[in-house]
PDB file of N, CA, C and O in Angstrom:
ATOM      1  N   UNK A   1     141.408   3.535 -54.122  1.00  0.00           N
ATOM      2  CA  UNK A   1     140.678   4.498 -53.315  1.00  0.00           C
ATOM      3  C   UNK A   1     141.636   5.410 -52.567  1.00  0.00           C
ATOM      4  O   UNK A   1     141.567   6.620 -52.352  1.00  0.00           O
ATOM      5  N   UNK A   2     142.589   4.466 -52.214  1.00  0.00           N
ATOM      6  CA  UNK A   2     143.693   5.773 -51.317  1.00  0.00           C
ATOM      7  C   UNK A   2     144.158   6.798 -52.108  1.00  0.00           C
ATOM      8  O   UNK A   2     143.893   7.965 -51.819  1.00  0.00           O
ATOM      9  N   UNK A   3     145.036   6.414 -53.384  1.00  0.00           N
ATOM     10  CA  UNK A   3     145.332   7.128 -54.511  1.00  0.00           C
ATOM     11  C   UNK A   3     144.731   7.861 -54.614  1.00  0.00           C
ATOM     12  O   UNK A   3     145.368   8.884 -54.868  1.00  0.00           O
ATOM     13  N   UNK A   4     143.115   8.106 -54.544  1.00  0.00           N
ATOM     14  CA  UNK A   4     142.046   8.902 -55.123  1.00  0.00           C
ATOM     15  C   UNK A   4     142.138   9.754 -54.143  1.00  0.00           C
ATOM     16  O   UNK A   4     142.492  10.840 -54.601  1.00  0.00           O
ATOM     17  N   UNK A   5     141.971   9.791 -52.856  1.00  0.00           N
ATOM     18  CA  UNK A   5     141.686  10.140 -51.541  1.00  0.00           C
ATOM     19  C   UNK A   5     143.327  11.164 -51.480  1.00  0.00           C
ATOM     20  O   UNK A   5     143.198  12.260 -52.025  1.00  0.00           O
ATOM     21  N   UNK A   6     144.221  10.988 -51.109  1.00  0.00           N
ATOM     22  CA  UNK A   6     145.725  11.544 -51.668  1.00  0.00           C
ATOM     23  C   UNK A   6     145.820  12.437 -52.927  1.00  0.00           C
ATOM     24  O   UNK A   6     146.543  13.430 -52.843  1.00  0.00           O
ATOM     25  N   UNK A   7     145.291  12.237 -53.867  1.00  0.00           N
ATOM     26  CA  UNK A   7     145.238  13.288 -54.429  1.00  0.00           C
ATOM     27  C   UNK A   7     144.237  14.504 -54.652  1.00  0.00           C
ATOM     28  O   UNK A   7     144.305  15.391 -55.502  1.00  0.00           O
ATOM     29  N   UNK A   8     143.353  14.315 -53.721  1.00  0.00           N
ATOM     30  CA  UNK A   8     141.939  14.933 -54.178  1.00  0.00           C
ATOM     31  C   UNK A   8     142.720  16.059 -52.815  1.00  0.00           C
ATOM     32  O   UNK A   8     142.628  17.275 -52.989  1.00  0.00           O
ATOM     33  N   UNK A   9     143.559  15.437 -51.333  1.00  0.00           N
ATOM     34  CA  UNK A   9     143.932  16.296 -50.862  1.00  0.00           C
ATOM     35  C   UNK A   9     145.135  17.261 -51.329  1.00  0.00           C
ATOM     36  O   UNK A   9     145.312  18.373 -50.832  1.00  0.00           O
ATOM     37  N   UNK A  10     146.085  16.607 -52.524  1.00  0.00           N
ATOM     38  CA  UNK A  10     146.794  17.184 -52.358  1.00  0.00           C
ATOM     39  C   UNK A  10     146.730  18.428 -53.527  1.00  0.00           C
ATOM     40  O   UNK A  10     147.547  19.335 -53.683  1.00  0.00           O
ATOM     41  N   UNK A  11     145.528  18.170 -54.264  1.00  0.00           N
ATOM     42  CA  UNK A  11     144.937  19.541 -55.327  1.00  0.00           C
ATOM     43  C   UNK A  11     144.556  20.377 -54.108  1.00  0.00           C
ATOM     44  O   UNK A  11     145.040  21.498 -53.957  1.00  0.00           O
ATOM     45  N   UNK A  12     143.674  19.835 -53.214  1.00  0.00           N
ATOM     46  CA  UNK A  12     143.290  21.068 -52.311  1.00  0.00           C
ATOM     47  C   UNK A  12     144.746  22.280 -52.013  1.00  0.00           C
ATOM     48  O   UNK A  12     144.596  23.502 -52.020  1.00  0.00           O
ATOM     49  N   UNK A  13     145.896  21.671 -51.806  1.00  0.00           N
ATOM     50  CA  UNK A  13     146.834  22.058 -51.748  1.00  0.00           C
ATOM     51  C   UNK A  13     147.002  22.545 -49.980  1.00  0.00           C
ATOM     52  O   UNK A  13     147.798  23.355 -49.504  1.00  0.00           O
ATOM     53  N   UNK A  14     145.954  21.728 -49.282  1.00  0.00           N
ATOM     54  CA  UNK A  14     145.819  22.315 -48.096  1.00  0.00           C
ATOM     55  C   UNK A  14     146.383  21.216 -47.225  1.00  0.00           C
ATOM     56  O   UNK A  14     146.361  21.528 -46.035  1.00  0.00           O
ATOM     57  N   UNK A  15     146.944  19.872 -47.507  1.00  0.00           N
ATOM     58  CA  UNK A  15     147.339  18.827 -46.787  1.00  0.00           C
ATOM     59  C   UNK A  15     146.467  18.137 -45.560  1.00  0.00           C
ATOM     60  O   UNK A  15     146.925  17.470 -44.633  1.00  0.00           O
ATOM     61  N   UNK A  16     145.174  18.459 -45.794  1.00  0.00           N
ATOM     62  CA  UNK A  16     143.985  18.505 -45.063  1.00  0.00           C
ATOM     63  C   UNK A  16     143.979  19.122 -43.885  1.00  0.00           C
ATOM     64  O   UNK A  16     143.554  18.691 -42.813  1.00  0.00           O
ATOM     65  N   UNK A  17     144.494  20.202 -44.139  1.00  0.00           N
ATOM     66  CA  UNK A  17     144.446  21.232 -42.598  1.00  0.00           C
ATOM     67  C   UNK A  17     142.965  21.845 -42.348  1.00  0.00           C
ATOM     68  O   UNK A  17     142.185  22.078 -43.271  1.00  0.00           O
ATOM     69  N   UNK A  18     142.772  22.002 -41.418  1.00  0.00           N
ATOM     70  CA  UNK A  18     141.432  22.281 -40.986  1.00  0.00           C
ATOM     71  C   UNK A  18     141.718  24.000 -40.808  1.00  0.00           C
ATOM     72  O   UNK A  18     142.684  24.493 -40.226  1.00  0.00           O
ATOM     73  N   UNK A  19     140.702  24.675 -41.416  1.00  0.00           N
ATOM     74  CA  UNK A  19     140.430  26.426 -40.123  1.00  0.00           C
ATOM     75  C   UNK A  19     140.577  26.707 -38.878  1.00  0.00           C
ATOM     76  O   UNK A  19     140.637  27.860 -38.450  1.00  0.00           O
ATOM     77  N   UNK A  20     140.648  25.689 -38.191  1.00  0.00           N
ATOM     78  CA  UNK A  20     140.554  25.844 -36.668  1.00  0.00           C
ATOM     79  C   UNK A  20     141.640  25.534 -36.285  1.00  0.00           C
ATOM     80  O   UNK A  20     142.017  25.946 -35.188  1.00  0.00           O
ATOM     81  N   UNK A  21     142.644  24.537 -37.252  1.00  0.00           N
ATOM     82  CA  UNK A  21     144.015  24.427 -36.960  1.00  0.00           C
ATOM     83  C   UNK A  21     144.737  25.623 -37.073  1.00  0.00           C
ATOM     84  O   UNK A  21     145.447  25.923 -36.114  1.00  0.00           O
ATOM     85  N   UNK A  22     144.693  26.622 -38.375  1.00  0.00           N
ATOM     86  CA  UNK A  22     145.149  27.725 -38.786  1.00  0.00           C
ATOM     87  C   UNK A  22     144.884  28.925 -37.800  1.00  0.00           C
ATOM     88  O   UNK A  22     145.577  29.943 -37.782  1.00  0.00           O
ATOM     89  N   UNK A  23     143.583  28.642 -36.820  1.00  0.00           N
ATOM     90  CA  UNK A  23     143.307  29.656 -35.962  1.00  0.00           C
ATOM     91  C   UNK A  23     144.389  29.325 -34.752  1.00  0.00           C
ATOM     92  O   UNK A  23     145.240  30.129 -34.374  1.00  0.00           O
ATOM     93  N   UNK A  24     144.208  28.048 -34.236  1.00  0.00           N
ATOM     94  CA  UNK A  24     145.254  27.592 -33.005  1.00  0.00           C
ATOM     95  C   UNK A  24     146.655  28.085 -33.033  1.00  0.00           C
ATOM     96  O   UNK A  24     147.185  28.789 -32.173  1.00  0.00           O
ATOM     97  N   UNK A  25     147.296  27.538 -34.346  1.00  0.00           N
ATOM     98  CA  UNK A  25     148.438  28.241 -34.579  1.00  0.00           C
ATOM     99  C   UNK A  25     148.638  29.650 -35.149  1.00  0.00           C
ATOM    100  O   UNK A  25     149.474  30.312 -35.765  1.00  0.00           O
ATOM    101  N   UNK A  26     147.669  29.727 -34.721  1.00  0.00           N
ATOM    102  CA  UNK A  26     147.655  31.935 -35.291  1.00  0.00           C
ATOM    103  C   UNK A  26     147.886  31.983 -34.043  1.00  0.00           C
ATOM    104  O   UNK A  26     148.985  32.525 -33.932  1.00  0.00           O
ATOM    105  N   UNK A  27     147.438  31.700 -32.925  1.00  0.00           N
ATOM    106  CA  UNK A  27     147.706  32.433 -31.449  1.00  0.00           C
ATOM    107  C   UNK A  27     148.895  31.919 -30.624  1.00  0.00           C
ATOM    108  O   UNK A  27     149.360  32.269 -29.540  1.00  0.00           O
ATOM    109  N   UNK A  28     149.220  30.980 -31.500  1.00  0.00           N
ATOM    110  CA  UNK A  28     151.056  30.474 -30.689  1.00  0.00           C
ATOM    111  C   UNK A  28     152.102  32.066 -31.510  1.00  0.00           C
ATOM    112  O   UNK A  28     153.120  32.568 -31.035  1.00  0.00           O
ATOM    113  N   UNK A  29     151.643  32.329 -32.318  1.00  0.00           N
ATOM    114  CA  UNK A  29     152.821  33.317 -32.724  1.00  0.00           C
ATOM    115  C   UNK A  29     152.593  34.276 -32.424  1.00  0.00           C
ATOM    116  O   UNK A  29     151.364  34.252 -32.499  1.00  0.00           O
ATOM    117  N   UNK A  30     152.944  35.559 -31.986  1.00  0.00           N
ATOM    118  CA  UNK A  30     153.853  36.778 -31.997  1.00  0.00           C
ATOM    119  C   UNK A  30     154.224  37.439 -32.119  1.00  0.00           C
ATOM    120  O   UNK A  30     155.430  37.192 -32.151  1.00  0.00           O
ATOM    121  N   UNK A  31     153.909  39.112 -32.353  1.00  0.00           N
ATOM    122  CA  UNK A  31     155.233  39.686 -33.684  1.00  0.00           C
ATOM    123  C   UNK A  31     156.188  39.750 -32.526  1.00  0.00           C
ATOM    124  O   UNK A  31     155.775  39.612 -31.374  1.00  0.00           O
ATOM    125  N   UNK A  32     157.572  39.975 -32.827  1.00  0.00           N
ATOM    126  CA  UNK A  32     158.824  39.945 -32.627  1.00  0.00           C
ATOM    127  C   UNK A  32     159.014  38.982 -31.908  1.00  0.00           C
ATOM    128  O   UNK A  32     159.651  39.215 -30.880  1.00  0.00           O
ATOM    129  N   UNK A  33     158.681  37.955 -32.085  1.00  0.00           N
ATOM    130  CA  UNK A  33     159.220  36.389 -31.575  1.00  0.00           C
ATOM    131  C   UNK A  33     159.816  36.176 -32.325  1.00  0.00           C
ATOM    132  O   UNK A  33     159.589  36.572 -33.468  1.00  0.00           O
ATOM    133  N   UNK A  34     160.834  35.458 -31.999  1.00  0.00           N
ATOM    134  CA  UNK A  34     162.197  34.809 -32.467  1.00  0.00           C
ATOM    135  C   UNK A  34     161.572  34.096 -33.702  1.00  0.00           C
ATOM    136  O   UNK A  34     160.712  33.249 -33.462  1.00  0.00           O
ATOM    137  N   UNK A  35     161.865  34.311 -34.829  1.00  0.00           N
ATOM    138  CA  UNK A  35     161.584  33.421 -35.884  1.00  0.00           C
ATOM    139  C   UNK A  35     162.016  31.787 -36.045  1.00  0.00           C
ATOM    140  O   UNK A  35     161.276  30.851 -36.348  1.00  0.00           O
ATOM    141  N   UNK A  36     162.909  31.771 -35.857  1.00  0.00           N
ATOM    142  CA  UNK A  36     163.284  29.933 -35.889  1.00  0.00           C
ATOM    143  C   UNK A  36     162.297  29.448 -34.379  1.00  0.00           C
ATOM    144  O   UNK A  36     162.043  28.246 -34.307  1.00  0.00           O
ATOM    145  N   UNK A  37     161.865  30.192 -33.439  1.00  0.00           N
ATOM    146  CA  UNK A  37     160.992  29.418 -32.464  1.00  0.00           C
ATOM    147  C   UNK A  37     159.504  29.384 -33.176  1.00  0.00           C
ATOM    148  O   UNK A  37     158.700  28.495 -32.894  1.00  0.00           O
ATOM    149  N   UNK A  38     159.210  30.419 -34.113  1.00  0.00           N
ATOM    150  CA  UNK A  38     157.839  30.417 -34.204  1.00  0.00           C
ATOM    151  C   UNK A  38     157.741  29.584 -35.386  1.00  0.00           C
ATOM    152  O   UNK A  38     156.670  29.065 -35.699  1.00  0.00           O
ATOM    153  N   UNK A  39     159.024  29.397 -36.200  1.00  0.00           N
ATOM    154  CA  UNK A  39     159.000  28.208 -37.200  1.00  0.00           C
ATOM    155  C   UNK A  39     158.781  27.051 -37.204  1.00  0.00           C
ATOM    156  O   UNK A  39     158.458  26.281 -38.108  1.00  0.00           O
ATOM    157  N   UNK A  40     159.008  26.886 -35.879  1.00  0.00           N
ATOM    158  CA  UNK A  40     159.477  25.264 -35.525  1.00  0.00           C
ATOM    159  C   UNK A  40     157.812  25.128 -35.148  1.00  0.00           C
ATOM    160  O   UNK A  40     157.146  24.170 -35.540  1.00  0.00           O
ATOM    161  N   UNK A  41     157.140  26.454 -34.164  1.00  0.00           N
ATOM    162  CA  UNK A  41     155.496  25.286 -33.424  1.00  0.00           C
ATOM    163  C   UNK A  41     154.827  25.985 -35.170  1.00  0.00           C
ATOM    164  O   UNK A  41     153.703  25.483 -35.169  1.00  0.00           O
ATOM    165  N   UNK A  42     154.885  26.440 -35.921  1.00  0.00           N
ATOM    166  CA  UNK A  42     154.092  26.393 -37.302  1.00  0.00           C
ATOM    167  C   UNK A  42     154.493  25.122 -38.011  1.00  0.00           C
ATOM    168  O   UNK A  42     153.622  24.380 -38.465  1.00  0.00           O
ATOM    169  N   UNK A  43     155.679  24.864 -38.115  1.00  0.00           N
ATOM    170  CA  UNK A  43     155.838  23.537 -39.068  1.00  0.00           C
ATOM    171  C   UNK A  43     155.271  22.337 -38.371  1.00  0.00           C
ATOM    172  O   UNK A  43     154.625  21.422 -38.881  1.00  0.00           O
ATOM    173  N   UNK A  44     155.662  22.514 -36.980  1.00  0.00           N
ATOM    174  CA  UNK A  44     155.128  21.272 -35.777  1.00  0.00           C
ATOM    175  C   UNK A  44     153.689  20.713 -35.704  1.00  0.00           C
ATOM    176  O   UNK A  44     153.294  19.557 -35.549  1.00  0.00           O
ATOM    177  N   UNK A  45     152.731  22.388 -35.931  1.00  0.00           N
ATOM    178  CA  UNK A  45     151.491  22.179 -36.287  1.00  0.00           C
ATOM    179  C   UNK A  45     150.549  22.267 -37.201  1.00  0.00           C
ATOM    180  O   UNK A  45     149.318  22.263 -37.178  1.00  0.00           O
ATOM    181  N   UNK A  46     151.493  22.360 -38.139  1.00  0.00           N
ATOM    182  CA  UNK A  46     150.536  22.666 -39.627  1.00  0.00           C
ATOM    183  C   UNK A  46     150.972  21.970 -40.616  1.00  0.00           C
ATOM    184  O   UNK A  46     150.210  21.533 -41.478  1.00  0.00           O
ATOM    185  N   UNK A  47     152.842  21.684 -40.625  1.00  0.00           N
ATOM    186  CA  UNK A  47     153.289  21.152 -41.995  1.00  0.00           C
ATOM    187  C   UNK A  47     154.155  21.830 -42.146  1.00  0.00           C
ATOM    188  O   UNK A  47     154.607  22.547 -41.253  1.00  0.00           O
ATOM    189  N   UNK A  48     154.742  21.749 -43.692  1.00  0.00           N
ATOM    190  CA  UNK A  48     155.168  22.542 -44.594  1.00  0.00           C
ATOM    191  C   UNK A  48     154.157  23.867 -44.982  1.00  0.00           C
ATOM    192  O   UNK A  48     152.959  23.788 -44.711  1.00  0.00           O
ATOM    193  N   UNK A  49     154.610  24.851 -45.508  1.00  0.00           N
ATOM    194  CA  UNK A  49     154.058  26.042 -45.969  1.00  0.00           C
ATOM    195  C   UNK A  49     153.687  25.737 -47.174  1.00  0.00           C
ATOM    196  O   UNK A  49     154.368  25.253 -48.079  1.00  0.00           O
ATOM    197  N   UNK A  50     152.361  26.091 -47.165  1.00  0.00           N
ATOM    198  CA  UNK A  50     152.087  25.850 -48.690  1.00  0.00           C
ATOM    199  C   UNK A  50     152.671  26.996 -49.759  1.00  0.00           C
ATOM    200  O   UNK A  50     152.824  26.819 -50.968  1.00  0.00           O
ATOM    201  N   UNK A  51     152.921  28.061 -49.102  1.00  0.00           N
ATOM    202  CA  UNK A  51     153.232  29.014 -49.932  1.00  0.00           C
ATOM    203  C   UNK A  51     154.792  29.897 -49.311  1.00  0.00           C
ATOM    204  O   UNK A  51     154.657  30.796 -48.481  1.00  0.00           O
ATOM    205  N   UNK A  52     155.618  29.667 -49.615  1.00  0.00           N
ATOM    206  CA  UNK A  52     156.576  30.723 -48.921  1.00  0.00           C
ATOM    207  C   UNK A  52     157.534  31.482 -49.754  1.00  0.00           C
ATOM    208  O   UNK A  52     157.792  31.098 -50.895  1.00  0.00           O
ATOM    209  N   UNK A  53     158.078  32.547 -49.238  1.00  0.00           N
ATOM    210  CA  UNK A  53     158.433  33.558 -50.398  1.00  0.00           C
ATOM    211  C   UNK A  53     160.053  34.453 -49.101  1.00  0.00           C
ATOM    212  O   UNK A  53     160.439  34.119 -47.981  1.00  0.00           O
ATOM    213  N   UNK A  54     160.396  35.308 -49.812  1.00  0.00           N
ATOM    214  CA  UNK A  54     161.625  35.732 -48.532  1.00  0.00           C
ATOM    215  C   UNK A  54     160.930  36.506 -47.473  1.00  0.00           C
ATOM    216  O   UNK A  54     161.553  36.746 -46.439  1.00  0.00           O
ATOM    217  N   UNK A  55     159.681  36.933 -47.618  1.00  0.00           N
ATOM    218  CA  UNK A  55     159.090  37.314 -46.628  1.00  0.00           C
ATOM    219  C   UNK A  55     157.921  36.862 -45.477  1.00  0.00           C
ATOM    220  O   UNK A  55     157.592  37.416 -44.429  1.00  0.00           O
ATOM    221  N   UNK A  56     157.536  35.867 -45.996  1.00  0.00           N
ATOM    222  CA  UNK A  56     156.330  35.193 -45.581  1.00  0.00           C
ATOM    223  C   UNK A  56     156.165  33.847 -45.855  1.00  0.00           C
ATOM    224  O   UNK A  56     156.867  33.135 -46.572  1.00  0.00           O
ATOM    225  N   UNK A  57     154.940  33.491 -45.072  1.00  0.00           N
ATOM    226  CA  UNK A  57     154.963  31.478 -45.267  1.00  0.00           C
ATOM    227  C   UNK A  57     153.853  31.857 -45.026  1.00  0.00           C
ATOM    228  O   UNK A  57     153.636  32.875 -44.369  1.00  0.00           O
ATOM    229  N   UNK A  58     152.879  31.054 -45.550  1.00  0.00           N
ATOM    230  CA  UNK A  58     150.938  30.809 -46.021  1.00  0.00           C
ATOM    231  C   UNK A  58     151.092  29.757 -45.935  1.00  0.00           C
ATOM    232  O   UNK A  58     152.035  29.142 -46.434  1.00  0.00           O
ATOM    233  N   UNK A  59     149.992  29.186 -45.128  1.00  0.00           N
ATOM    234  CA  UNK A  59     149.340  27.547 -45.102  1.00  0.00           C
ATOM    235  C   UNK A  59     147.792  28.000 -45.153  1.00  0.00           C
ATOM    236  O   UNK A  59     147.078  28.890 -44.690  1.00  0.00           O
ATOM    237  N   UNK A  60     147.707  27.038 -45.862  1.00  0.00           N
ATOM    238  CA  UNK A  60     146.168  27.118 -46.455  1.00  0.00           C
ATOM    239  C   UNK A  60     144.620  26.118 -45.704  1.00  0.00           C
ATOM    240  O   UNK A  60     144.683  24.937 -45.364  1.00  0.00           O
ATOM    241  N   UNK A  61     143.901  26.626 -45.651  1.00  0.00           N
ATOM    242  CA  UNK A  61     143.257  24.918 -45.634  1.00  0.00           C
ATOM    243  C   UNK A  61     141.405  25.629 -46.283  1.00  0.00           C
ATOM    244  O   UNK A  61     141.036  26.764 -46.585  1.00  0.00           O
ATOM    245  N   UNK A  62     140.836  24.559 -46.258  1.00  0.00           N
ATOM    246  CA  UNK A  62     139.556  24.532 -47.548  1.00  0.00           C
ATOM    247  C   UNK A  62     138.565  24.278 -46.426  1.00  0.00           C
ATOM    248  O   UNK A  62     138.523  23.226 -45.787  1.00  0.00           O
ATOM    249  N   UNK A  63     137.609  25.534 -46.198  1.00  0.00           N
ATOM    250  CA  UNK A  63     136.470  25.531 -45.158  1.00  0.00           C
ATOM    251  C   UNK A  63     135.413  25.456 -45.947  1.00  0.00           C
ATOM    252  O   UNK A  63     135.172  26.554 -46.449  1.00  0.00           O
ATOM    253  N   UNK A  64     134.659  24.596 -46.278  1.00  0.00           N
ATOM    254  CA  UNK A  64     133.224  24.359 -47.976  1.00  0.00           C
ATOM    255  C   UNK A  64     133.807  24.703 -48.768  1.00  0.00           C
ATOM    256  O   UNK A  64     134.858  24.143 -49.077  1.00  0.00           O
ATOM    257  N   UNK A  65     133.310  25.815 -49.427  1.00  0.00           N
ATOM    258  CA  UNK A  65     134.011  25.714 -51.011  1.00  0.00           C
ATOM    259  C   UNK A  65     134.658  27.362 -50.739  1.00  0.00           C
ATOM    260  O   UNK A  65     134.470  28.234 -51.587  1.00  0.00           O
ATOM    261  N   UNK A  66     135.229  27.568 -49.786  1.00  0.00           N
ATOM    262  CA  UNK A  66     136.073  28.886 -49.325  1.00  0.00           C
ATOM    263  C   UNK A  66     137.229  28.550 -48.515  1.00  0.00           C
ATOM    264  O   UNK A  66     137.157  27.862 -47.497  1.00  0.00           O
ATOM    265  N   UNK A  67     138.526  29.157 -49.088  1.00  0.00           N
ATOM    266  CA  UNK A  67     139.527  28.523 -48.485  1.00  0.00           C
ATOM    267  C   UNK A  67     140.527  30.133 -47.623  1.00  0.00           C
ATOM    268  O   UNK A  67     140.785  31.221 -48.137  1.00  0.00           O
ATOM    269  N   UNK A  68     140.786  29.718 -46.489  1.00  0.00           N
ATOM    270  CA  UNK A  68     141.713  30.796 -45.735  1.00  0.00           C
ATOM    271  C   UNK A  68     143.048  30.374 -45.519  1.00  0.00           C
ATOM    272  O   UNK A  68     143.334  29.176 -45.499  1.00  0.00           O
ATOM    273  N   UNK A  69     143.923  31.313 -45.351  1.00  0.00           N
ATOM    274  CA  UNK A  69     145.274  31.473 -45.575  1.00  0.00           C
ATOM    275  C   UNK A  69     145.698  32.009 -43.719  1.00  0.00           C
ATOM    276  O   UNK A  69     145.246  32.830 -42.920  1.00  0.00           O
ATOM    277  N   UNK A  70     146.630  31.138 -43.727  1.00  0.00           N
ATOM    278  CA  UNK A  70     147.602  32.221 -42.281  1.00  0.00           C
ATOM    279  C   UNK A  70     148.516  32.439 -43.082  1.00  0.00           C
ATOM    280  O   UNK A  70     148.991  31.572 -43.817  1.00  0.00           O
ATOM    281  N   UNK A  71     148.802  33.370 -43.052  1.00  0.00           N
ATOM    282  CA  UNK A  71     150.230  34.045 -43.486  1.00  0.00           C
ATOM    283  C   UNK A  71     150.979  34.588 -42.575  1.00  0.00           C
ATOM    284  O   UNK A  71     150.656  35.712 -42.193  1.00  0.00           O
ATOM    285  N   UNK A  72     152.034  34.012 -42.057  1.00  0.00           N
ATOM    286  CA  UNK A  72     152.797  34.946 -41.110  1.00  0.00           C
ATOM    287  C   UNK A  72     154.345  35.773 -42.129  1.00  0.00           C
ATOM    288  O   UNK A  72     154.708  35.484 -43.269  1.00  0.00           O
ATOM    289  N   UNK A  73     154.879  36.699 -41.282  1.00  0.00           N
ATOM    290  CA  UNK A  73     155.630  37.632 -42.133  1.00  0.00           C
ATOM    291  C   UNK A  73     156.377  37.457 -41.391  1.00  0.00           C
ATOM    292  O   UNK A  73     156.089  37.160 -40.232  1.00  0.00           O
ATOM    293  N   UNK A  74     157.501  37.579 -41.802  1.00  0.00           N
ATOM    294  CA  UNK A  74     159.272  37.731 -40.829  1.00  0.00           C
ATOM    295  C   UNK A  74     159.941  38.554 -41.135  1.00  0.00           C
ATOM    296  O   UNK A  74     159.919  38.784 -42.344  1.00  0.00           O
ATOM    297  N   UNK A  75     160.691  39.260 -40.448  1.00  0.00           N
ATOM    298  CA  UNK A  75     161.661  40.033 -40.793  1.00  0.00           C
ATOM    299  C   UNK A  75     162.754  40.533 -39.667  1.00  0.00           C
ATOM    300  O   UNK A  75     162.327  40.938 -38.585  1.00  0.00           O
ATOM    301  N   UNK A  76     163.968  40.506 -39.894  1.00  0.00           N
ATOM    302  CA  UNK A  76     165.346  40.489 -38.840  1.00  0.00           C
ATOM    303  C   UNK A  76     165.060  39.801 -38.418  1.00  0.00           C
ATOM    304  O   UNK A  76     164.564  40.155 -37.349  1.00  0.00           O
ATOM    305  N   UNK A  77     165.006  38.388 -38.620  1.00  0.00           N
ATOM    306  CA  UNK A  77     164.531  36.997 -37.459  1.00  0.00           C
ATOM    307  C   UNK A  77     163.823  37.134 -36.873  1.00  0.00           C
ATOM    308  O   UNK A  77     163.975  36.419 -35.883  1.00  0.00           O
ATOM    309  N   UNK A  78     162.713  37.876 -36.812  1.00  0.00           N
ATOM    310  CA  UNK A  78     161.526  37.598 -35.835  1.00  0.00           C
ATOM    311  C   UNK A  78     160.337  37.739 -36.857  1.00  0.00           C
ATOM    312  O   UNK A  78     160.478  37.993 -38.053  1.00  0.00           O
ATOM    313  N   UNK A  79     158.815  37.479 -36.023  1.00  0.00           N
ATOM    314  CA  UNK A  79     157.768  37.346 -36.471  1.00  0.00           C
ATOM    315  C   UNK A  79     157.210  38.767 -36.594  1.00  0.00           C
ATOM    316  O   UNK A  79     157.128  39.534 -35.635  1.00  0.00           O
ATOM    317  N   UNK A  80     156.786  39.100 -37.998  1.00  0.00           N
ATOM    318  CA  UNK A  80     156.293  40.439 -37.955  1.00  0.00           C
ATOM    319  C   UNK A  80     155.023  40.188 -37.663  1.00  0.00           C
ATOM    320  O   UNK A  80     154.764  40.331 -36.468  1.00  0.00           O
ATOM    321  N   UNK A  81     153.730  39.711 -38.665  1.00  0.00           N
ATOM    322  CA  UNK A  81     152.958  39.491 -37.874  1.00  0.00           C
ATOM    323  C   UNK A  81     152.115  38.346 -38.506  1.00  0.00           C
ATOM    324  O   UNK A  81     152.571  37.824 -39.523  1.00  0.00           O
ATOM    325  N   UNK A  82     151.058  37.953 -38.059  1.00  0.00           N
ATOM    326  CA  UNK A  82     150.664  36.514 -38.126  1.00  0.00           C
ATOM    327  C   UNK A  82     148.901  36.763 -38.648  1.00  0.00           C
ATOM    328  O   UNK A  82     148.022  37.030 -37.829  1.00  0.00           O
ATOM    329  N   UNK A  83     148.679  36.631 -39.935  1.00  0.00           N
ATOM    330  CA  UNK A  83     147.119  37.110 -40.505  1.00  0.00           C
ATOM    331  C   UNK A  83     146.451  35.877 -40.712  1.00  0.00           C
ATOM    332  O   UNK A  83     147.076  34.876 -41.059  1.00  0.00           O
ATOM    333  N   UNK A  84     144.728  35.874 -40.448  1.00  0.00           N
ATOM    334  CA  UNK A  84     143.933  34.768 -41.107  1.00  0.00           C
ATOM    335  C   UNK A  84     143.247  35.529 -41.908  1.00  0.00           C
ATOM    336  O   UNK A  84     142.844  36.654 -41.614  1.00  0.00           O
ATOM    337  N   UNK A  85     143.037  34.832 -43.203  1.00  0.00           N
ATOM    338  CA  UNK A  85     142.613  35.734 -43.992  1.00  0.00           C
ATOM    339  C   UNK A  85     141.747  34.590 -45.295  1.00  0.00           C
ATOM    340  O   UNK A  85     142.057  33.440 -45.606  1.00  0.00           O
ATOM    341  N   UNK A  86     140.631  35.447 -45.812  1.00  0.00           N
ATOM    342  CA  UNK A  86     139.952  34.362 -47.027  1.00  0.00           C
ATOM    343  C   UNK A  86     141.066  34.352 -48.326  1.00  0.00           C
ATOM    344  O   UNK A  86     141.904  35.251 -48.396  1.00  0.00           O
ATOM    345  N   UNK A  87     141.026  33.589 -49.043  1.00  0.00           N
ATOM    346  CA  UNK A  87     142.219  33.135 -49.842  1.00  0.00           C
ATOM    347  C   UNK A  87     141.397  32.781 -51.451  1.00  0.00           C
ATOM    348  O   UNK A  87     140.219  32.492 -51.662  1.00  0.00           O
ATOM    349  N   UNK A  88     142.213  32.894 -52.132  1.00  0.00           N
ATOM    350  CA  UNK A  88     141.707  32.093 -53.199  1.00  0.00           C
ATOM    351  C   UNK A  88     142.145  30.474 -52.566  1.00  0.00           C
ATOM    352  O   UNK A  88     142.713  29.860 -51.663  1.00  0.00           O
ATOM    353  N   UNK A  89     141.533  30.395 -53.582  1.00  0.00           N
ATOM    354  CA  UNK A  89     142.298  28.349 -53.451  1.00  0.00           C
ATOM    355  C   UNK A  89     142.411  27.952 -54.607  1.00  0.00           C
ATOM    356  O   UNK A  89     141.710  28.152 -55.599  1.00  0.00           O
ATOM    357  N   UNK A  90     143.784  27.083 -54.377  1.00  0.00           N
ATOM    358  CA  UNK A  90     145.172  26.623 -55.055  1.00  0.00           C
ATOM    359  C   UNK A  90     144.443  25.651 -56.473  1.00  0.00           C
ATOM    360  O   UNK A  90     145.182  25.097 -57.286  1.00  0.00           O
TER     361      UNK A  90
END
């Protein structure tokens, strides 16, 4: 059952993050906040990024059968800016 339960979250690809988590940590960030500070309370409160690229990090999570994305953007070490947004899902 755990096995089952573990993987059913980890197709979601959302690590069972909730919407309301993704909203909380939308309002700790910033644009032009120091990037390694706004890294540290996003990883602190969400995880790993489900999605990251040289410009951006997306964490996902699955609200019914519709899933939203924060995406925050960086650039010169700071936070450009920090979006919630509907997503496909993973």
């Amino acid at each position: 059952m755990y096995t089952l339960l573990l993987s059913l979250l980890l197709a979601c690809g959302s690590g069972g993050r909730t919407v309301a988590e993704l909203e909380a940590a939308k309002g700790e960030v910033k644009p032009f906040q120091k990037w390694d500070e706004a890294q540290g309370k996003l990883t602190a409160a969400l995880g790993e990024p489900d999605v990251t690229t040289d410009l951006a990090w997306t964490w996902i999570a699955k609200d019914g059968e519709t899933c939203k994305g924060l995406t925050v953007t960086h650039m010169g070490g700071t936070v450009g800016t920090a979006t919630l947004a509907k997503q496909k899902c993973p």
